[in-house]
N, C-alpha and C positions, 0 to 999 in steps of 0.2 A: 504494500500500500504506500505512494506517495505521500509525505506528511501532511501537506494541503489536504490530502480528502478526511483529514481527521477535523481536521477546522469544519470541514462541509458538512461531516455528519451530525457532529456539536450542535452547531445553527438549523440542523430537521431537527435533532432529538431533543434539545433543552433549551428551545428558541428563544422564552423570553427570561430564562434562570441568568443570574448574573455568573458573567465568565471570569473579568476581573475587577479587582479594587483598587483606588490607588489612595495613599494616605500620606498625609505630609502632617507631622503632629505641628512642626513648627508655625504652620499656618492655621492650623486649625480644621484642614482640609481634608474632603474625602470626597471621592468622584468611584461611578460605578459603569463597566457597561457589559452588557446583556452579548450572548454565546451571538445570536439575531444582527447586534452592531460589531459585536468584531467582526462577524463574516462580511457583510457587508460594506464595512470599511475598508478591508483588503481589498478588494472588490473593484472597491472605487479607485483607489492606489494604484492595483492592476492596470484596468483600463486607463488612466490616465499616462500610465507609463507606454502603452500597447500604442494607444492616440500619439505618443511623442516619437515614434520610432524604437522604443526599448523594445531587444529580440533575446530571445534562447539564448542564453552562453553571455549576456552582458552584464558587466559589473556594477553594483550601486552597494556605495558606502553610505553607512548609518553610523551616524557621530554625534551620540545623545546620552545623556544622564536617562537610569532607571523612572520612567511614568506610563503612563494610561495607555500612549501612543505606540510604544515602542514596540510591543508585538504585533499591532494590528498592521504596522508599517513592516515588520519582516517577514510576515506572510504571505505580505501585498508582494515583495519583491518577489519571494516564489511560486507566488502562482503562476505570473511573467514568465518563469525558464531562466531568469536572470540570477546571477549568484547575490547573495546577500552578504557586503562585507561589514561587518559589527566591527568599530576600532575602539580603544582603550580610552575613555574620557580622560585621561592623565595625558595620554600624550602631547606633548607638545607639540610647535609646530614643525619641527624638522621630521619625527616620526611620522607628524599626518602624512608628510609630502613624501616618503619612504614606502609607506605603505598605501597609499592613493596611487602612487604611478605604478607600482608594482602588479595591483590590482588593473591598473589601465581603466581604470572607474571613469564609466561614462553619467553617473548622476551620484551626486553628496548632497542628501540628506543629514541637514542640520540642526543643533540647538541654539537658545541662544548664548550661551556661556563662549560659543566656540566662534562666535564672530571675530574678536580680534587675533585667533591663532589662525585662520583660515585667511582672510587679510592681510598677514605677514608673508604669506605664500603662492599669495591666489596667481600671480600671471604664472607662476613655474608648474599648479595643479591645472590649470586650464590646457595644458599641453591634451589634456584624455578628458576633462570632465567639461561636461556640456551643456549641461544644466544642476544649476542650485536650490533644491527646497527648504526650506526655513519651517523647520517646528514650531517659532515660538509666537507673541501674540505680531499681530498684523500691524501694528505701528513701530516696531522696533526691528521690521522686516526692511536687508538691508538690500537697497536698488538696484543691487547686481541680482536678486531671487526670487524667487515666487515662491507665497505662501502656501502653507501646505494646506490649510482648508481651502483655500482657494484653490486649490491644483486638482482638487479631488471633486468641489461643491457638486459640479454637473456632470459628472460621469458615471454610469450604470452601473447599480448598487448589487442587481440582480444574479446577477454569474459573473465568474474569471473569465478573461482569456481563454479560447481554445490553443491552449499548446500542447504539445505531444510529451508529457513527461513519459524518463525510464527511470524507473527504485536507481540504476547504476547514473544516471547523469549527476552532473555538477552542482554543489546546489548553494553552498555556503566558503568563503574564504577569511580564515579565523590568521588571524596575529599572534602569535607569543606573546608573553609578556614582556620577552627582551631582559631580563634579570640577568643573563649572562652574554649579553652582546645584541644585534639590533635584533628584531621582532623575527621569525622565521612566519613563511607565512601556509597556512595547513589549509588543506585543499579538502572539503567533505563532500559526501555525496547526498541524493536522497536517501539512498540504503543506510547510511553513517547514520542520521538524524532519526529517520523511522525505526532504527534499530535502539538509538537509547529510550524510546518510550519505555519500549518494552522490558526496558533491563530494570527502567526506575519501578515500574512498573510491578516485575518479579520480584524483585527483591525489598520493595514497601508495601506491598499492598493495598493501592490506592481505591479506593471508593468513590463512587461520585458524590457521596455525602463528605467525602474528606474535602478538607478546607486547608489549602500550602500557604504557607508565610515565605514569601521571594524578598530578601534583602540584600543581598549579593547583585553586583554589576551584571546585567542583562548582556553585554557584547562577549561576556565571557560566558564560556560553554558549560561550565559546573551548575550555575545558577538555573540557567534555562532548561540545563537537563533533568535538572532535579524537577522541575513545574511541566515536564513533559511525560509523567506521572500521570500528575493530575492531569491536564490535557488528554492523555487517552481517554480515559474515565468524564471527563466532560465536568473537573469538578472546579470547584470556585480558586481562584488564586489572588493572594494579596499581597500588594506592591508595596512597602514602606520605603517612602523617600526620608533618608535620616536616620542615623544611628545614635542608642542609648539605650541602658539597661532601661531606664522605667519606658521609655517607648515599645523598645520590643514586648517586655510584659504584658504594658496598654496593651496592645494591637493584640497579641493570642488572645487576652480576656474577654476585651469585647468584640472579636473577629468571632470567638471561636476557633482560631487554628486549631489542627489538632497533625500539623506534619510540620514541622521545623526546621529547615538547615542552618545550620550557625557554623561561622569560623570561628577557631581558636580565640581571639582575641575575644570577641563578642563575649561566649562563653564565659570567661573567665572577668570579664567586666559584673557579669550579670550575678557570679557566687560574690565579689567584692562587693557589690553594691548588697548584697541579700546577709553577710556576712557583717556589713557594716550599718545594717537596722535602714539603709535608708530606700530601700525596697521590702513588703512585707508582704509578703505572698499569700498570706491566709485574706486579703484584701481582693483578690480577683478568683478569677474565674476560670480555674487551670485543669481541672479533672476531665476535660476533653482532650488536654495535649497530650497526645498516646506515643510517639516518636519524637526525637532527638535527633540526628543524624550530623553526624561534622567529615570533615577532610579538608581537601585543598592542602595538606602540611602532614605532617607529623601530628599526631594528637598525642598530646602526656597523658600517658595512663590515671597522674595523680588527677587531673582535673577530672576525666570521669568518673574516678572515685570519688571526690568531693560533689560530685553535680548529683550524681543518687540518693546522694546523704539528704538532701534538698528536693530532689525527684523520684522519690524512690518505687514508684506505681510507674514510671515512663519507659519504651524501651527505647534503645540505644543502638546505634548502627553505627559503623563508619566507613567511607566510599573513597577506595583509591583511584584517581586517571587521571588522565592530561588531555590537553586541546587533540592531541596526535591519536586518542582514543574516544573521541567524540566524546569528551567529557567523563565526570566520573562512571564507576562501577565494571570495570574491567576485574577488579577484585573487589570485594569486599566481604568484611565481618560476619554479617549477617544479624539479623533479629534475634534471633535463637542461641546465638554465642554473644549475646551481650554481659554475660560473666565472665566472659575471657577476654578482660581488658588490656590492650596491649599491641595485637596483631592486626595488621590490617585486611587478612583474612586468608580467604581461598576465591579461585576462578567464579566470577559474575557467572550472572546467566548466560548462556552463548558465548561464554568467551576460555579461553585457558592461558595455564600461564607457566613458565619455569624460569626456574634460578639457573645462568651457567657462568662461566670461569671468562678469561679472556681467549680461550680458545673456541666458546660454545658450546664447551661439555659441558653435560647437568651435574649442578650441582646436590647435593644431599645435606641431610643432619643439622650441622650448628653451621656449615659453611656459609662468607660471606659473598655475593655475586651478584652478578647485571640480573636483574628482572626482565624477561620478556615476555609481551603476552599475545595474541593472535583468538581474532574474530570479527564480524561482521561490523564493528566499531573501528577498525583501522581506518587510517586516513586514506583516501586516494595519494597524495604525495604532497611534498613540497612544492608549493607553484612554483616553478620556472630555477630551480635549484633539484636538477639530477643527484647532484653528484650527495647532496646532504639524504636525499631520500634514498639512496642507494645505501648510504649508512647507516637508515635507521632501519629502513626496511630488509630483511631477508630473509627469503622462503616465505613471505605472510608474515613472519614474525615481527613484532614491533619493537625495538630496544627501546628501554624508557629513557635509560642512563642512571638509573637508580639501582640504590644495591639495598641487596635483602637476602632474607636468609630463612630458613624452616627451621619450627619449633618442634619439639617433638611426640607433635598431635597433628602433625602436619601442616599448620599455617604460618604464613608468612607473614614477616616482620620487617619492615619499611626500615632500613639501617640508616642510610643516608642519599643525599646526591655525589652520583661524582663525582663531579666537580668540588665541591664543599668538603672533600677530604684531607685531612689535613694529616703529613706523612713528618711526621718529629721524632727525629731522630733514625729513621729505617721503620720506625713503626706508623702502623695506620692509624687516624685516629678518627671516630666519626661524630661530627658536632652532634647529632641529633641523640645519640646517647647523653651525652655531657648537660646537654639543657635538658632533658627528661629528667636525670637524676633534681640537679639544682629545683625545679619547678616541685619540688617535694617540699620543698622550706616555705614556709608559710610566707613569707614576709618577700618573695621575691614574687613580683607580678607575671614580668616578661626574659626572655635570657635569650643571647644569640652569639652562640660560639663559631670563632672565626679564626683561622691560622695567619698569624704576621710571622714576615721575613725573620730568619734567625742565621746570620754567618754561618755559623755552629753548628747547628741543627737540624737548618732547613727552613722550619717551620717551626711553630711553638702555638699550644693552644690559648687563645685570650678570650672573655669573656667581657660582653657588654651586658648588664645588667639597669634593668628598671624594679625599682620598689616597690611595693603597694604603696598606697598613700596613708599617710599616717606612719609609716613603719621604720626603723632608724637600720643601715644597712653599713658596715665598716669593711676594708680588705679583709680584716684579721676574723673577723666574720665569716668568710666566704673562705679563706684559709684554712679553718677550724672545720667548718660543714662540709668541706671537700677531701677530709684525710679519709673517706671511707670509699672514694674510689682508688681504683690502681694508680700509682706513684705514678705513671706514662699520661694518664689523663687528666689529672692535676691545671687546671689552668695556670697559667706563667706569668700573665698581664690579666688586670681585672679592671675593669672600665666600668664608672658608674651613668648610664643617659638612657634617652630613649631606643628602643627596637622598633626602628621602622619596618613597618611591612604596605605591602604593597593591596591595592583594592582586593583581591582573593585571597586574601592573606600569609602570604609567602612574607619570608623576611628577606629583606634588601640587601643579601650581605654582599654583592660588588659595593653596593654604595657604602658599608659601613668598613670593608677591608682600605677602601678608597681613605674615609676619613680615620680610622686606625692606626693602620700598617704606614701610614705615610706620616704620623705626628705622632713620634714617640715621647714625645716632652712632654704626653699632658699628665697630669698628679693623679694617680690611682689610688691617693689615700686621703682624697675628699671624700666627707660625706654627705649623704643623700637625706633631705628630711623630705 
């Protein structure tokens, strides 16, 4: 099945049920619309696109912050045959123009946040793009564009396009995040997209009475995968523009969510706030929220041990994958092993996966190795980059670049990137271990361990450290709580700041090896109040 006929069947079966929500606490805001108006805004998007010359195989960027619009404009783009490129609302302007020509995007669709980065570039993006739409309202629409109500007002609500889709044709062109160099750009098909319905699908159990909370960036594939769940199912989804623990809360209570994806950081805001009285839970209305689910990172064990302690009737999941596997659930956990906190699991639905060496031999037991996994979720390729897709691809298999290992019940355990390894002294070392352990101390928020140059050594492990608030945090502290790992994993440098992470919640560490590794004069024996 084409993903578009899943929108088609939604708007016969649950024509005038509400599809999404969108909620901005900051304003006070909440906007709804019905299975009935998405379809038919696509619809209109289509045709309006079909009227201007957009054909099968042509590219249109969508460059917008998470609201009401944003899906009903990327299904518009696929109903067309046209690929839909989703870019990273962070990006700057050099990235837009990196990945706009790359794309050879003949329409950018826009917000309005992104007028002055778009502006800074616009005669070198015009080389391919040929028309401008403007999401935002109509007097701040800027004279090189047409408005997007306006682009759509008069054009036939009633049916798509007749184009000839195939499940194998082209359908979406996703960006990296870029964390380790410029954005790679991942080529997906109809098969790729229609095939994660059905994984979120197997592996949560969606209902049409279930009700999804989408907080996470829509141009990234984690987010939308997870709410294409509920899309099979035709069930309701809710948009929150805006992050906070008591937001989040709000919106489950009085939404009624009862499916939740949260990144780590989210997570771990929401036990601090719950921890520090100024969230009070017996105050809303939570005995609907039946799932939990996280990824995107590493999850510490110790956080879903504390998150139970607080949710203890909730179950628990977590979902491994990358943009190169249409998003998460290539592995995961599972419902049923939410007492075996730790591993990020065994093979998704429809998918599998093995641990090998740098030869490609399987690996076994406690050994550490490349992850690969292979199914109907692999990317078609690299756009216009052979040689990168020839190394990730082989035989169908998909190398993630992550290394991992089996426990001895058989599941696998997410070690690190990597890249993110850090080799001191002849020995390996893997960050994701070292912040796992630290994230057990109560009084540490966030950690992100990173290797700086050492003549000597090589490499040496250093830790950047953020505090809870409220919490008084010393070197000789973090000295003292770290003699209970191995003498080799010991951090060397201990930095007290913030862990940036990035909108999916990966942490930044090119940017923080950048400001570390490169300023060794700063005093590690500040404290943090």
């Amino acid at each position: 099945m084409i993903i578009t006929e899943i929108l088609t069947r939604n708007a016969l079966m649950y024509k005038g049920e509400t599809a999404l929500v969108e909620r901005i606490p900051a304003l006070n805001s909440r906007k709804t619309i019905t299975w009935e108006e998405f379809y038919k805004t696509s619809n209109r998007l289509a045709n309006a696109f079909e009227n201007h010359g957009i054909q099968k195989g042509d590219k249109i960027v969508q460059l917008m912050t998470n609201c009401l619009e944003w899906l009903p404009i990327y299904f518009g783009i696929l109903y067309t045959g046209a690929w839909a490129v989703p870019l990273n609302f962070r990006f700057e302007s050099d990235k837009i123009l990196l990945c706009t020509n790359t794309a050879e995007a003949k329409v950018f669709i826009f917000g309005e946040e992104f007028i002055e980065r778009i502006e800074a570039i616009q005669d070198e993006l015009e080389k391919y793009v040929q028309l401008w739409i403007f999401t935002g309202p109509a007097n701040l629409c800027p004279d090189w564009a047409v408005q997007y109500d306006t682009f759509i007002e008069t054009q036939s609500a009633d049916t798509p396009p007749d184009v000839d889709l195939d499940v194998e044709d082209a359908a979406a062109l996703y960006f990296t995040s870029g964390t380790t160099g410029n954005p790679k750009a991942v080529l997906l098909t109809h098969r790729n997209l229609e095939h994660a319905c059905h994984v979120e699908h197997a592996h949560h159990n969606q209902t049409h009475e279930d009700i999804f909370l989408c907080i996470p960036p829509l141009y990234h594939t984690g987010a939308k995968m997870h709410w294409m769940g509920s899309f099979l199912v035709g069930g309701k989804g809710i948009i929150l523009k805006g992050v906070s623990p008591q937001w989040i809360i709000e919106t489950i209570s009085q939404e009624q969510c009862t499916i939740v994806w949260l990144l780590v950081p989210w997570a771990h805001d929401i036990l601090i706030a719950v921890e520090n009285k100024k969230i009070d839970l017996s105050k809303y209305r939570l005995s609907q929220w039946r799932l939990m689910h996280a990824g995107a990172q590493p999850v510490p064990p110790s956080l879903i041990e504390n998150w139970k302690k607080y949710f203890p009737g909730q179950d628990y999941d977590t979902n491994y994958g990358l943009t190169e596997s249409t998003g998460p659930g290539c592995v995961h956990l599972g419902i049923d092993n939410a007492d075996k906190i730790g591993p990020i699991g065994s093979p998704g639905f429809d998918w599998e996966a093995k641990i090998v060496d740098k030869q490609g031999n399987l690996l076994f037991g406690n050994e550490s190795g490349e992850l690969i996994v292979k199914g109907p979720g692999v990317m078609k390729e690299y756009y216009k980059n052979p040689q990168a897709t020839a190394e990730t691809i082989k035989d169908g298999w998909l190398h993630t670049g992550d290394i991992a290992r089996y426990d001895i019940n058989g599941f696998i355990w997410l070690v690190d990137r990597k890249k993110d390894m850090i080799i001191y002294g002849g020995e390996n070392i893997f960050p994701v271990e070292i912040e796992n352990f630290f994230l057990k101390n109560k009084k540490i928020k966030d950690i992100a361990v990173i290797g700086i140059p050492d003549e000597r050594l090589g490499e040496i492990p250093a830790g950047i450290i953020s505090v809870k608030p409220g919490c008084i945090l010393c070197e000789s502290d973090i000295i003292e709580f770290q003699q209970e790992l191995p003498r080799y994993k010991h951090l060397r440098k201990i930095f007290f700041g913030d862990v940036p992470r990035n909108p999916t919640g990966k942490i930044e560490k090119p940017r923080l090896r950048r400001i570390y590794a490169e300023d060794k004069r700063k005093d590690i024996r500040k404290l943090l109040r």
